[in-house]
C-alpha positions in Angstrom: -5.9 -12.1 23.9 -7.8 -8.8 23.4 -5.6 -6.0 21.6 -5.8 -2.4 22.7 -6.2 -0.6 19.7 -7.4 2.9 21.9 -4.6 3.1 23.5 -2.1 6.1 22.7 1.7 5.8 23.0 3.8 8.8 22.4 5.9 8.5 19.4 7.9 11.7 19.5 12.1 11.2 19.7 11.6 7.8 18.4 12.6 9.4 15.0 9.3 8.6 14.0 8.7 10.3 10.1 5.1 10.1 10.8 5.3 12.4 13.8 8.5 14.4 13.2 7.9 16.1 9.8 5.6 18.3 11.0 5.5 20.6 13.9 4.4 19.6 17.2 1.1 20.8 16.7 0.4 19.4 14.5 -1.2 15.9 14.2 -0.1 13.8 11.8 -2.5 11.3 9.2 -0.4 11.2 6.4 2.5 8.6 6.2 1.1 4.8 5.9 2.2 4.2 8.9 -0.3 3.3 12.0 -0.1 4.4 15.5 -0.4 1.0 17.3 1.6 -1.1 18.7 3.3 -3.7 17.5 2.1 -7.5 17.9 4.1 -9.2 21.0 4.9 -12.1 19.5 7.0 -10.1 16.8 8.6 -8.2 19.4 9.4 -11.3 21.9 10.8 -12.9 18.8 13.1 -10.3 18.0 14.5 -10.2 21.6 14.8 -13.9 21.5 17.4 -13.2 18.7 19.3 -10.6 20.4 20.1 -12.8 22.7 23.0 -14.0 20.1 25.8 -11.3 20.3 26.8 -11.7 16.6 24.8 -9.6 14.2 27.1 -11.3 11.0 25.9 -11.7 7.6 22.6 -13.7 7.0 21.4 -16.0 4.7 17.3 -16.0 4.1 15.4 -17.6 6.9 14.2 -21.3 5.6 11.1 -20.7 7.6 10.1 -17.3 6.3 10.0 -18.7 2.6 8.4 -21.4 3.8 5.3 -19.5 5.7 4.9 -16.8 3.0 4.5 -20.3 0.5 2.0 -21.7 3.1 0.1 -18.2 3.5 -0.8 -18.2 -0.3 -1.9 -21.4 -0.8 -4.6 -21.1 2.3 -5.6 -17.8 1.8 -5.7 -17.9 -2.1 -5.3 -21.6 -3.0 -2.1 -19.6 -5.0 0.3 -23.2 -5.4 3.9 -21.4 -6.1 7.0 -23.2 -5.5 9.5 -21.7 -2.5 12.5 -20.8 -5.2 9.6 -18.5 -6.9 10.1 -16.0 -3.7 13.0 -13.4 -3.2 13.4 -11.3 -0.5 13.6 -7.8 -1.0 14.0 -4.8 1.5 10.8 -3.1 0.3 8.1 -2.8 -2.4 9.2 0.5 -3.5 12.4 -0.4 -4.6 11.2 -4.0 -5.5 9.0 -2.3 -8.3 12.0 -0.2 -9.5 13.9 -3.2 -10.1 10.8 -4.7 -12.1 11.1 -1.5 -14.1 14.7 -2.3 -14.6 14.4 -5.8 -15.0 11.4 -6.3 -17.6 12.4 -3.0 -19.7 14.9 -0.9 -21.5 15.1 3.0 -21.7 12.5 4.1 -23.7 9.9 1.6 -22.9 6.8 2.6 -21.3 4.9 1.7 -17.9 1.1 2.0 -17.5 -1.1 2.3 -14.2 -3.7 3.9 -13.0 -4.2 7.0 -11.2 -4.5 8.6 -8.7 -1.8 6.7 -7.4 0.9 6.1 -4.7 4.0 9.0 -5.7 6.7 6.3 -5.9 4.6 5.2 -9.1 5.5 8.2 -10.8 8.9 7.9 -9.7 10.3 4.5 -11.0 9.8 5.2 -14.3 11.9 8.3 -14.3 14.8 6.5 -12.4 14.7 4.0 -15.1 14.6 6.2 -18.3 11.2 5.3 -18.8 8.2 7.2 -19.8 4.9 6.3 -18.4 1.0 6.3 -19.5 -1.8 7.5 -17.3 -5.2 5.4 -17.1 -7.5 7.2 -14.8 -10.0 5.6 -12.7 -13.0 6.8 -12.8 -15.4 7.6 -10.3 -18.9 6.2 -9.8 -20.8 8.5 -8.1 -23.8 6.7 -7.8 -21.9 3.6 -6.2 -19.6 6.1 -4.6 -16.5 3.5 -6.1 -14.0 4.1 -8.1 -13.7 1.7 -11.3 -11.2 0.7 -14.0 -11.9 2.7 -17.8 -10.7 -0.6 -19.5 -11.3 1.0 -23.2 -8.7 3.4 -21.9 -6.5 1.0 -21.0 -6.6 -1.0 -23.4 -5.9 2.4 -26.2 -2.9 3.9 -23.8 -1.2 0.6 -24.5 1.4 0.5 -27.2 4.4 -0.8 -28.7 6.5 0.4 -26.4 4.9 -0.7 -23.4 6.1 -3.2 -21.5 5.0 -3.6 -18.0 1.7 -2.6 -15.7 2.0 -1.6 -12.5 -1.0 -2.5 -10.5 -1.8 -1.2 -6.9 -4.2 -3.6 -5.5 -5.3 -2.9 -2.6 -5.4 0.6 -4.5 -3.4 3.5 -2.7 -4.9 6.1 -2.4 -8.7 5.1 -3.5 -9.1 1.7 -0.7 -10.5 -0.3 -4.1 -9.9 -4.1 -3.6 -10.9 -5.2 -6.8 -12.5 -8.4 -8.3 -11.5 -11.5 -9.5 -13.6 -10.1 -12.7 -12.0 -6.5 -13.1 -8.1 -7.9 -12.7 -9.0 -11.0 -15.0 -10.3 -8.1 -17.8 -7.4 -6.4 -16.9 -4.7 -10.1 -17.5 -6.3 -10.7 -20.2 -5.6 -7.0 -22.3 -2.0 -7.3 -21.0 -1.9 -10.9 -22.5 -3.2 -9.7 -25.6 -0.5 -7.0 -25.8 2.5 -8.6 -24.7 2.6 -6.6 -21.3 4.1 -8.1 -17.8 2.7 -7.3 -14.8 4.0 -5.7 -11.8 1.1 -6.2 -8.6 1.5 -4.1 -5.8 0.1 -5.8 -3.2 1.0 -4.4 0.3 -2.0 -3.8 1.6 -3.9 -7.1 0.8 -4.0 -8.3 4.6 -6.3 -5.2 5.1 -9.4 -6.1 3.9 -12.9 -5.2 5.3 -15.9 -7.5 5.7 -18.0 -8.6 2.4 -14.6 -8.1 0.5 -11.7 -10.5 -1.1 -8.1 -9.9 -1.6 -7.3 -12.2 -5.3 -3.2 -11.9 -6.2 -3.7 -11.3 -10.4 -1.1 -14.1 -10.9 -3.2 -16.7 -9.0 -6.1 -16.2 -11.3 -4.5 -19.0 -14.4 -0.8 -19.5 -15.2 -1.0 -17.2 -18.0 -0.9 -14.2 -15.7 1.4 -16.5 -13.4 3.8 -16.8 -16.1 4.0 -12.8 -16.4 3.6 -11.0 -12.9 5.8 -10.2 -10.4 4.0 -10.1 -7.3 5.4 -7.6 -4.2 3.6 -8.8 -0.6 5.4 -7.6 3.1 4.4 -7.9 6.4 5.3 -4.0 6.9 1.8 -2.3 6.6 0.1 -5.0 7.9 2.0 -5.3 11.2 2.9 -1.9 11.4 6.6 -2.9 10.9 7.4 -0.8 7.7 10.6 0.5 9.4 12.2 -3.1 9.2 12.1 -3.3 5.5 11.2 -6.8 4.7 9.5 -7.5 1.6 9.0 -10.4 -0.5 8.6 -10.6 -4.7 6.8 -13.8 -6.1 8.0 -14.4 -9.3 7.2 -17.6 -10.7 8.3 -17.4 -14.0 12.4 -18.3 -13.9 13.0 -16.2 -16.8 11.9 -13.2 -15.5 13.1 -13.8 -12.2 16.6 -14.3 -13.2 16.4 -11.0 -15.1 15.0 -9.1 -11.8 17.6 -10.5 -9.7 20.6 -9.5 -11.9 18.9 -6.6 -12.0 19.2 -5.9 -7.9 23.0 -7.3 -8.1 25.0 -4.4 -6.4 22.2 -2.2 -6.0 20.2 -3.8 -2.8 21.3 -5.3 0.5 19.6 -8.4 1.9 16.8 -8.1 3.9 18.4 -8.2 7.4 18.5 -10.9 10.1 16.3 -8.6 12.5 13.3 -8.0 10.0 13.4 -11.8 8.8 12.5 -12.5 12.4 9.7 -10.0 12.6 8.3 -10.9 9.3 8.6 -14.9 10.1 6.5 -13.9 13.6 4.3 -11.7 11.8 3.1 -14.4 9.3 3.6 -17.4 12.2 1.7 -16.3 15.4 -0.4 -12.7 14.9 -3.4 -14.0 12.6 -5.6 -13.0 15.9 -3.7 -9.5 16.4 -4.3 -9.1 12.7 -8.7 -10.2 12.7 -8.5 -7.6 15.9 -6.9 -5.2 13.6 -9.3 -5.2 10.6 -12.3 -4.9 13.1 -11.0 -1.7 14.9 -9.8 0.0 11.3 -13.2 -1.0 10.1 -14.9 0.6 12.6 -12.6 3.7 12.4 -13.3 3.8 8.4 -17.3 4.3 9.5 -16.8 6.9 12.4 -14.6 8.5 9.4 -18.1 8.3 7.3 -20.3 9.5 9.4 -18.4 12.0 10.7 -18.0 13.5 7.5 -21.3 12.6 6.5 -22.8 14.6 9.6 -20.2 17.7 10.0 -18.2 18.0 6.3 -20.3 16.9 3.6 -19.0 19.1 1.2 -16.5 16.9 0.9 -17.0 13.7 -0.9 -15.7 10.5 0.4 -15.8 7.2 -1.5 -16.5 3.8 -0.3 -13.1 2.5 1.5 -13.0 -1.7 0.7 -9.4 -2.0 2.3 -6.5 -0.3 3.8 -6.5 2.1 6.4 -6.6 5.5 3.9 -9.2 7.4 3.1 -8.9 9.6 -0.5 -11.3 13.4 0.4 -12.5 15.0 -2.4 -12.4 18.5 -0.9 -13.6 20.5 -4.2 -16.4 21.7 -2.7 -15.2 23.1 0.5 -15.0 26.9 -1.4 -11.1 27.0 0.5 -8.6 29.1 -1.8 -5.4 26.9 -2.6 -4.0 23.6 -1.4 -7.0 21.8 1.1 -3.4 19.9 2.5 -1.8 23.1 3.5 -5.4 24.9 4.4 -6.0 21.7 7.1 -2.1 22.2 7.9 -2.5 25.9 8.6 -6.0 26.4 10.1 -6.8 23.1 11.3 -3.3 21.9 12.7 -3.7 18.5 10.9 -0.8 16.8 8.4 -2.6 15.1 5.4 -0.8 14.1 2.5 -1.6 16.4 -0.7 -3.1 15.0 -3.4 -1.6 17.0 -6.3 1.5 13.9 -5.6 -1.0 11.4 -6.5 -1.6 13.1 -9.8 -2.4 15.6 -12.2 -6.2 16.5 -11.8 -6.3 15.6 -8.3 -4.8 19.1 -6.4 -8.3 19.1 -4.4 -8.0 15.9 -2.9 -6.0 15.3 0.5 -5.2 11.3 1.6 -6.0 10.8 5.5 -4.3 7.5 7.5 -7.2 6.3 10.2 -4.9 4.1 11.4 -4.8 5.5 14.3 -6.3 5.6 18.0 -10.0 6.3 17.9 -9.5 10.0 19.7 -6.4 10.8 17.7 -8.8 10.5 14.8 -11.7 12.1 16.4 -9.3 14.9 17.4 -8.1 15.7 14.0 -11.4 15.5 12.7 -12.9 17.9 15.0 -10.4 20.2 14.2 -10.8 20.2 10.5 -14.6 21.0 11.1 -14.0 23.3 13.3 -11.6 25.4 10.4 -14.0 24.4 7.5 -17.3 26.0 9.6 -14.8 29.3 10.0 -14.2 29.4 6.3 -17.6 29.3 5.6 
């Protein structure tokens, strides 16, 4: 079945975040949320079980479990066992109850920046302090890459976990086997768990590899919990359905004590979207990947041909792009500037951290005109500032 990806459904009084935030007159690319429709399999699955009248209490679906055990052993020849996986209601507040779980006030968190907001975030709800390590920015390669020296100095006594984001949010890194296994082995060295972000590892671009960290030895196993979810992937994030891979029974008793009272079960409705996600839309998702692809490079070469004041690193995954807008001579804020003169929602990148005030974060996930439009319009504003 062919997908179509072009077409444009109207999202407003759906109580949609993405398109409600911001005035009508806006077009919004911010959120991580995309602008297609969902899969039909996940939708006719859903029905199927509305056809029960009894929305009671639910147990975990068997079959869920069972797929998201099967989906990392043939995508990653990852073996983990089904009582390894706990479902959780999302990644956000899966990695604040790592936080809580694998630390005590006082301890210290590490990742690396620029970096998704709830990052900053977690460490604060949990009486935590945090450490910085920057990536830096290859200019040449026009890729961002991981100061390891830094990382490996930022650590001390008092940290206790990393929080990795790979797929990296905001930069669209997707990085090696080599880089996380550097990376494993420091935290080994210093006693440090892991906490892997990994939302966005079905959205991968040709010539490049999603590896979980834990499935690189049993070392790094033995110390990471893992977050996964069907949500970005099949554009389901309102559902909430999220799953933690914690193979080591130590620390997963210790993380699910630590949700006891403070997070409901993933409900019935998003256990069947997630189980029809994973079961049935591997050709929606191939579809999916070729049309963000080929969004990512009209995004290039637009910018390439009409902006290139603005620099624009190599995107390897996700559907984000991270604009390096230092260069556009604008006074203030380039989110509220594109807001203001170019009626286009971006996220700012002062929330992705300090040093990065200059830098917007743009979703392409979204129907090629809706991204041509928004595009146009921010040239269009930049060529009357100039």
């Amino acid at each position: 079945m062919q997908y179509d990806f072009d077409k444009i459904i109207d999202r407003q009084g759906t109580n949609a975040l993405k398109w409600e935030i911001y005035p009508k007159d806006v077009l919004p690319l911010w959120v991580a949320d995309m602008d297609f429709a969902v899969a039909p399999p996940i939708i006719e699955q859903i029905k199927k079980r509305l056809e029960h009248p009894i929305f009671g209490y639910s147990i975990n679906k068997t079959e869920l479990i069972e797929i998201i055990q099967k989906r990392m052993k043939e995508k990653y020849q990852w073996n983990i066992e089904r009582d390894s996986i706990i479902l959780v209601p999302g990644i956000v507040s899966g990695f604040n109850f790592a936080c809580r779980s694998m630390c005590n006030p006082g301890d210290s968190v590490i990742f690396q920046t620029p970096v998704y907001p709830p990052f900053f975030q977690a460490p604060v709800n949990n009486h935590l302090n945090h450490f910085e390590n920057p990536l830096w920015y290859n200019k040449k390669e026009k890729t961002y890459q991981i100061d390891f020296d830094d990382f490996e100095k930022k650590i001390d006594k008092t940290t206790k976990l990393f929080i990795l984001c790979n797929p990296h949010n905001p930069v669209g890194r997707v990085f090696t086997p080599k880089e996380l296994t550097r990376l494993g082995e420091i935290c080994s060295q210093k006693g440090v768990s892991i906490c892997s972000d990994e939302i966005h590892s079905d959205l991968i671009f040709r010539n490049y590899r999603h590896t979980p960290i834990a499935s690189l030895n049993p070392d790094f196993s033995n110390r990471t919990i893992t977050f996964i979810a069907p949500s970005k992937t099949y554009n389901i994030p309102g559902l909430a359905c999220s799953a933690a891979i914690i193979p080591n029974p130590e620390i997963r008793e210790k993380f699910q004590k630590s949700i006891r009272g403070f997070c409901n079960e993933v409900t019935f409705i998003a256990q069947e979207a997630g189980y029809a996600a994973y079961a049935e839309c591997d050709d929606w998702l191939k579809q999916l990947n070729l049309y963000l692809e080929s969004n990512r490079d009209f995004l290039v070469n637009f910018i390439s041909r009409e902006i290139p004041e603005i620099e624009l690193n190599h995107i390897q995954g996700t559907y984000l792009a991270w604009l390096d807008c230092s260069k556009l001579g604008i006074e203030g804020s380039p989110q509220k500037f594109f807001e203001r003169e170019a009626k286009v929602g971006l996220n700012d990148g002062a929330a992705f951290g300090k040093g990065y005030e200059d830098y917007v974060r743009l979703n392409f996930g979204t129907p090629r005109s809706i991204l041509s439009e928004a595009l146009e319009r921010m040239a269009d504003a930049i060529r009357k500032n100039r």
